[in-house]
Every structure is written in C-alpha cells, then in structure tokens.
C-alpha positions as CSV (number, residue, x, y, z in Angstrom):
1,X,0.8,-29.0,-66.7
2,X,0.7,-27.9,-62.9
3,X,-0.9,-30.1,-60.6
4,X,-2.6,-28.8,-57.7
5,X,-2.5,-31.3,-54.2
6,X,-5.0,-30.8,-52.0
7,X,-4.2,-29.3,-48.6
8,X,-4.1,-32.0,-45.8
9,X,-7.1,-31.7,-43.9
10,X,-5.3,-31.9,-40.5
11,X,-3.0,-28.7,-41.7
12,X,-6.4,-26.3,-41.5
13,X,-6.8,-27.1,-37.7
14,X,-3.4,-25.9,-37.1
15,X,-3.8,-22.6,-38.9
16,X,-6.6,-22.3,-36.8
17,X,-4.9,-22.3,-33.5
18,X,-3.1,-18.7,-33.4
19,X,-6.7,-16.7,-34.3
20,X,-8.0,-18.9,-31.6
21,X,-5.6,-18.0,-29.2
22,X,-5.7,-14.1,-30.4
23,X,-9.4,-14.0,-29.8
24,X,-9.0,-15.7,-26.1
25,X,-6.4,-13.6,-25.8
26,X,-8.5,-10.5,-26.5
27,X,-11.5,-11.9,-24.4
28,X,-9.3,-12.2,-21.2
29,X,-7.2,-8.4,-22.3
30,X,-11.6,-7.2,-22.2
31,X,-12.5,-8.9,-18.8
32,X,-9.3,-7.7,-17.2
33,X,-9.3,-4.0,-18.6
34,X,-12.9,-3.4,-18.6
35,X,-13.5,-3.0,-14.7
36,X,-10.6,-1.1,-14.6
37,X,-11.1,1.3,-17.0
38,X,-14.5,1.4,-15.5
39,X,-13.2,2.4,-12.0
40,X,-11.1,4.7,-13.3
41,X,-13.7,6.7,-15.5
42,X,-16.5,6.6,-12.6
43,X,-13.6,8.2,-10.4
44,X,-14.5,11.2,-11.8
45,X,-18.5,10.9,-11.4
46,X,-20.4,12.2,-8.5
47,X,-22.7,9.9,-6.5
48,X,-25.7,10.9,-8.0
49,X,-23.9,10.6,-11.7
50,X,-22.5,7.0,-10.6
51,X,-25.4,6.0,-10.0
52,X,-27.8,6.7,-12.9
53,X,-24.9,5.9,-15.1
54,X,-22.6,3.5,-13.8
55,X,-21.6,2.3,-17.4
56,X,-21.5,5.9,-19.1
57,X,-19.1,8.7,-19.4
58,X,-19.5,11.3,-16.9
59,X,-22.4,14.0,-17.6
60,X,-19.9,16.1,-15.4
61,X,-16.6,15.7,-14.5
62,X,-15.6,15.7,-11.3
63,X,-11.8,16.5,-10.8
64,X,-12.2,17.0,-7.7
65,X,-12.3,13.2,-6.9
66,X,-9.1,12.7,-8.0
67,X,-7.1,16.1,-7.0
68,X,-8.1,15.5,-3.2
69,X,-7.1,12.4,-2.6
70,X,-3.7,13.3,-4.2
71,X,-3.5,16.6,-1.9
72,X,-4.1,14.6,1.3
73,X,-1.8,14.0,3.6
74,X,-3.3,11.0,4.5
75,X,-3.2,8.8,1.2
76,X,0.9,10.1,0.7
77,X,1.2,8.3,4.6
78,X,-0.9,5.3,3.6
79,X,1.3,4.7,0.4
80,X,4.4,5.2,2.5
81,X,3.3,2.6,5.3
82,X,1.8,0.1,2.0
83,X,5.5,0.5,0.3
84,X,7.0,-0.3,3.6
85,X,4.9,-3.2,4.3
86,X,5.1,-4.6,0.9
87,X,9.4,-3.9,0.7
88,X,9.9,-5.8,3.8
89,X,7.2,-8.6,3.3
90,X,9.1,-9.1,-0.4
91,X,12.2,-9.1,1.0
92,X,11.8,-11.6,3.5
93,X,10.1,-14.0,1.7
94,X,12.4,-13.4,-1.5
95,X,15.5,-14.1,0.9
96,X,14.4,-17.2,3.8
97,X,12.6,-18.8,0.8
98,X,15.4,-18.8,-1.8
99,X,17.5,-20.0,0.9
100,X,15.3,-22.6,2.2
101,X,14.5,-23.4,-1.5
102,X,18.3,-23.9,-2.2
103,X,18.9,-26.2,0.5
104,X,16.0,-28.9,-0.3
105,X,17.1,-28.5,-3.9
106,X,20.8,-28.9,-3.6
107,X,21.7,-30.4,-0.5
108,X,21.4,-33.9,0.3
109,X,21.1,-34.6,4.5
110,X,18.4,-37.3,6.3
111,X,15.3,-35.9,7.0
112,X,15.0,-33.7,3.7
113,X,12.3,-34.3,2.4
114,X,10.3,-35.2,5.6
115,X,11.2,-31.5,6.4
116,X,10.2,-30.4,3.2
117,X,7.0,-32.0,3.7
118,X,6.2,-29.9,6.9
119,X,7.1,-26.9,4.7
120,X,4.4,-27.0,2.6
121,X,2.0,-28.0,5.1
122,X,2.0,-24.4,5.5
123,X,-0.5,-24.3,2.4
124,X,-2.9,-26.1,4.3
125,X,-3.6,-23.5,6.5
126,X,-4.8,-19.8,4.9
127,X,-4.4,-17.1,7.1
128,X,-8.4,-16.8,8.3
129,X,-7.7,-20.0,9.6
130,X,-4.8,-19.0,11.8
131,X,-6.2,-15.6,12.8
132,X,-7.2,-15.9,16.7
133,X,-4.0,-17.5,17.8
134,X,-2.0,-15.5,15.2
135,X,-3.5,-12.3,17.2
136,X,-2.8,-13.6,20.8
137,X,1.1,-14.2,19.1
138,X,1.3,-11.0,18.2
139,X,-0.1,-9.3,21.4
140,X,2.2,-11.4,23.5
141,X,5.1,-9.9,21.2
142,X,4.0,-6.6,21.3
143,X,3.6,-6.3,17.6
144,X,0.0,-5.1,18.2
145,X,-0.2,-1.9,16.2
146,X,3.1,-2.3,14.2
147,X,3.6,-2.6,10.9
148,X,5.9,-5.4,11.8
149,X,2.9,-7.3,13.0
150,X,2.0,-7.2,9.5
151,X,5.2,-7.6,7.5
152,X,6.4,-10.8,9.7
153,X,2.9,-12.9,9.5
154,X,3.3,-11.6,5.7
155,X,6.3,-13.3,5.5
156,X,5.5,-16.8,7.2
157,X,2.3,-17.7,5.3
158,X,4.3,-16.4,2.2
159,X,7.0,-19.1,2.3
160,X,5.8,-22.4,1.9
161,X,4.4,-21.7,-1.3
162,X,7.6,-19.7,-2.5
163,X,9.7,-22.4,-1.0
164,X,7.9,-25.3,-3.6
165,X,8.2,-22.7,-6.4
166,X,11.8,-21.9,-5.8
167,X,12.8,-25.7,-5.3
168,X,11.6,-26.8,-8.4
169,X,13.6,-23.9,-10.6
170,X,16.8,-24.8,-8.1
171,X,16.7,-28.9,-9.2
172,X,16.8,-27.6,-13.0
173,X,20.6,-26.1,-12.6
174,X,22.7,-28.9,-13.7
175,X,24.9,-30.2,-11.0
176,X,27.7,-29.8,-12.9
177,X,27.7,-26.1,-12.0
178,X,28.1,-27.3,-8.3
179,X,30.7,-29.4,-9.0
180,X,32.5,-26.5,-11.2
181,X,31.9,-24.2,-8.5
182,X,33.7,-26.5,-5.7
183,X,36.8,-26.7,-7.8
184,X,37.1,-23.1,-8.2
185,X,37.2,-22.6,-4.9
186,X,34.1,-21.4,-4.3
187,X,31.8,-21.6,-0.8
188,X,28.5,-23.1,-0.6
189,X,27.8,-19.3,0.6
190,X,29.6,-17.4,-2.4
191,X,28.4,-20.7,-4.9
192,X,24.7,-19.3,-4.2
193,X,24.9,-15.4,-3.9
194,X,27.1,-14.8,-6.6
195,X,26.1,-17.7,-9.2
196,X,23.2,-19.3,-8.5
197,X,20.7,-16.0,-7.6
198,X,21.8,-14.2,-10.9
199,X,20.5,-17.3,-12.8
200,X,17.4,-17.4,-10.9
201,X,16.3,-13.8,-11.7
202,X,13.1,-14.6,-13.9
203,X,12.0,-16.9,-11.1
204,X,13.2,-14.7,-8.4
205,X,11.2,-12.1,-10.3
206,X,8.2,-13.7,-10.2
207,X,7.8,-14.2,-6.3
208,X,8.4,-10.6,-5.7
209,X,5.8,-9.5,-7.8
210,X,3.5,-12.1,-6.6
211,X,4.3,-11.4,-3.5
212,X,3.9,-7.7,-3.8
213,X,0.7,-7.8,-5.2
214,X,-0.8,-10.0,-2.4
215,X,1.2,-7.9,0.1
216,X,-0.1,-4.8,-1.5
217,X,-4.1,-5.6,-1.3
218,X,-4.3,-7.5,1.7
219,X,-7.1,-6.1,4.2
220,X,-7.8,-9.1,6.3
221,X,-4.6,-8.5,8.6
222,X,-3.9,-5.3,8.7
223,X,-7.8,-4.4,9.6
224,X,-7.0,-7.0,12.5
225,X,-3.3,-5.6,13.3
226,X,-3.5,-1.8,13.3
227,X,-5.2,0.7,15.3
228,X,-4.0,3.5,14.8
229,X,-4.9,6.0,11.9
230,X,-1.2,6.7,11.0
231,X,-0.2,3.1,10.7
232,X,-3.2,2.4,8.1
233,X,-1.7,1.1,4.5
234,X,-3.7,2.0,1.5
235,X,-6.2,-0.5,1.8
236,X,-7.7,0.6,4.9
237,X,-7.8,4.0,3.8
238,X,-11.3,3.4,2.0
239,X,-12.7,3.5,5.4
240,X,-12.0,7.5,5.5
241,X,-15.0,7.7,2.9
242,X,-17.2,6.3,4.7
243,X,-19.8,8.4,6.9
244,X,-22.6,8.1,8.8
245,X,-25.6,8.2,6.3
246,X,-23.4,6.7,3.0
247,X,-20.2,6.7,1.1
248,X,-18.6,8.8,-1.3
249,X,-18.4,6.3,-4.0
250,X,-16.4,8.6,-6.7
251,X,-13.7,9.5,-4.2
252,X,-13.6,5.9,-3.3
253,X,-13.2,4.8,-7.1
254,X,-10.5,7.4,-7.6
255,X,-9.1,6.2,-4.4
256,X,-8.6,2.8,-5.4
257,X,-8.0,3.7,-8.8
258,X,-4.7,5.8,-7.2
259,X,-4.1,3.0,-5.2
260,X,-3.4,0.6,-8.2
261,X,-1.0,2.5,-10.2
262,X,2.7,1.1,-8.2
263,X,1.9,-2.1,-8.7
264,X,0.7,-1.6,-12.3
265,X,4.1,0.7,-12.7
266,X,6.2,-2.3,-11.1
267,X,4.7,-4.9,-13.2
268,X,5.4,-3.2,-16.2
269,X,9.2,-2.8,-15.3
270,X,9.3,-6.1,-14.1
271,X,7.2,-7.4,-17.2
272,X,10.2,-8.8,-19.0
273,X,11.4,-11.3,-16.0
274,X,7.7,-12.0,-14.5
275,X,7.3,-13.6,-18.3
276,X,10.6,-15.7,-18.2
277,X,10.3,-17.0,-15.2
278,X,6.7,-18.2,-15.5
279,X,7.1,-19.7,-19.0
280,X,10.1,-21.1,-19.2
281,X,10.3,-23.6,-16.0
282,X,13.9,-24.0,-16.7
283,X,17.3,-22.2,-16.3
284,X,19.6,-23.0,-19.3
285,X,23.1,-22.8,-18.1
C-alpha cells in the first residue's frame, strides 16, 4: 500500500512567492504603462475631446497632432540640441567618473578616502540648491546661452553619485587581475582601458542610461541656461504650445509622447547590460 506524507506546511509559502511576485510585477508593468499609453492615445484628441474624455478613446482622431510636430523644423532642432546635450553629459560623466572610480578603488595613496569623502559630498547638494552661484559661474565663463553651459554642470552634479556606484563594482575585481596585469607588462593606463572597462560594461551600462535619462528630461537648467529659441532641447519646446488664452494640450501630449521614444529605443537596446549591471553587483573574472 502507498502512503501519502503530508506536504510540509512551510513548502506552501514558498510556492506562493513567484505568483506573488508576478502579480507585483504586473501591478508596477500597470502603473508604469498606464500614463503612458494614456499620453499617447490623448495625443490624438482635440482639446475639447481631452477634456470631456480624458480616459476614453478619441471620438475623433486627430492626426494632425502628431504629423505637425514631426514636420517642424523646430522639434528635429530640439532633438538634435537634446542628443547633443545628453552625448556629451554621458560621456563625461561615464569617462571622469570611471576614472575617478578606479583610482579610490584600486589605488592605495594617503588621503583616499578623506578625498573620497569630499566626493560624495557632492550628493548633499542638488542642483536647485546651487543654482544662483551656479549662474553667476557660468556668466563669468561665458557659457550663458550654450549648450555647454548645460552639458558641463550636467556633468559635475552627475559624478559623485557615479563615482560611489562605480567604486563599489571596481573593489569586486580580484586583485589578482592587477597583479596578472603588472607581470604582463601592462600600464596602469592600458591595465584599465583595455581590461578593466570591458568587464565593467553592465555597470558602465547602467550610468549611461541613468544618466541619459536624467540628462534627457531635465528642465530646471536649461530653462535657466538658454535664451535663445535655437538652443532649446526637447524639454523646453512645450513652451511653443502655449498661447495667450490656453494651451494646445493634444499637441503637447503628442509632443511629449515624440519626445520619449529615444530613450525608450535606447533602453531597449541597452536592456540586456542595464539588467546585469544592476542585479548582479559583482564582476566574475
């Protein structure tokens, strides 16, 4: 005869854990996707539409929304000056922080960590903070009205927080490697551009795109930085929707909605190192 044992009742919990994280899962896909897709679809509403049914599908829609934003000049220039601000923030903060990152991590010398410290004192202080004498730098330096007024204040408030992520996947490479490295022949210089950056892509990964994004939707400082109309980065260009007696809230839907779809492209290149380098923590060598 068969006996049956009873299933341990701490087992049950257990098989309970992957529907719970599948429904949380689901929950967070809804909050995230939701305004989106809602954006999107109201991009094609007219004011009047929008606002009797923010929720619903269109009653009529309005291409138009969508089809002159794309045809303007104005939004091709805004995208150019955005991808220019957000290449050049990325790559300085990508390059002076894995650098800086490399030499707190790997390199012993007095003062280290004291200067480390100061680093990241730099969290302390967000940008609004900074922003009158931040202005009166940048006038003194002629960077007024220049997209390098943007890119290199980008850059600064950007590294102390890259710098601590960047440290802490630098101190997981065994030293061994170093050590390996020195007996080959190899210079501190050659050790880190040609071995140690190819094993930090996930995490190198990660900082671009989180730097990107931030680089991407920041309005604060260019509002503050640029004057003129042909500097303005995608951002700022809401402002053209807005009139005298009200705003064109479809365009300005479909204007964002246009807006988003680099960085959403980008992500979803990048997915596959974004994902490594923020769940693993670790480089295997």
């Amino acid at each position: 005869m068969t006996t049956y044992q009873a299933q341990p009742a701490r087992e049950r919990p257990r098989r309970l854990v992957p529907l719970v994280q599948s429904v949380v899962a689901v929950l967070v896909a809804c909050v995230v996707l939701i305004p989106l897709v809602t954006g999107a679809i109201n991009g094609f509403k007219s004011n009047a539409d929008l606002l009797l049914r923010p929720f619903g599908l269109p009653r009529v829609w309005v291409v138009e929304n969508y089809t002159s934003v794309l045809v303007s000049g104005a939004f091709w220039r805004m995208l150019r000056n955005s991808f220019l601000v957000t290449a050049g923030t990325a790559i300085g903060v990508v390059t002076l922080a894995s650098m800086a990152a490399y030499v707190f991590a790997r390199m012993r010398f007095r003062g280290r960590e004291l200067l480390f410290n100061f680093f990241t004192l730099g969290l302390l202080f967000p940008l609004a903070v900074a922003i009158l004498p931040l202005y009166i730098t940048l006038r003194q330096l002629n960077l007024v009205d220049s997209l390098w007024g943007v890119i290199l204040p980008q850059v600064a408030f950007g590294l102390p927080g890259n710098i601590l992520i960047l440290r802490g996947f630098f101190a997981t490479i065994p030293q061994e490697l170093d050590e390996a490295a020195a007996i080959d022949g190899c210079s501190p210089v050659g050790y880190f551009w040609r071995i140690l950056l190819p094993l930090m892509r996930p995490a190198l990964a990660s900082v671009v795109v989180l730097t990107m994004v931030l680089s991407w939707n920041n309005f604060f400082l260019p509002l503050l930085v640029l004057n003129s109309e042909q500097l303005y980065t995608l951002p700022l260009g809401i402002q053209q929707f807005q009139g005298q007696f009200g705003t064109d809230w479809g365009r300005v839907l479909a204007f964002v909605t246009l807006a988003l779809i680099p960085t959403i492209g980008f992500y979803l290149l990048a997915e596959r190192q974004i994902v490594a380098g923020l769940t693993t923590g670790a480089i295997k060598g």
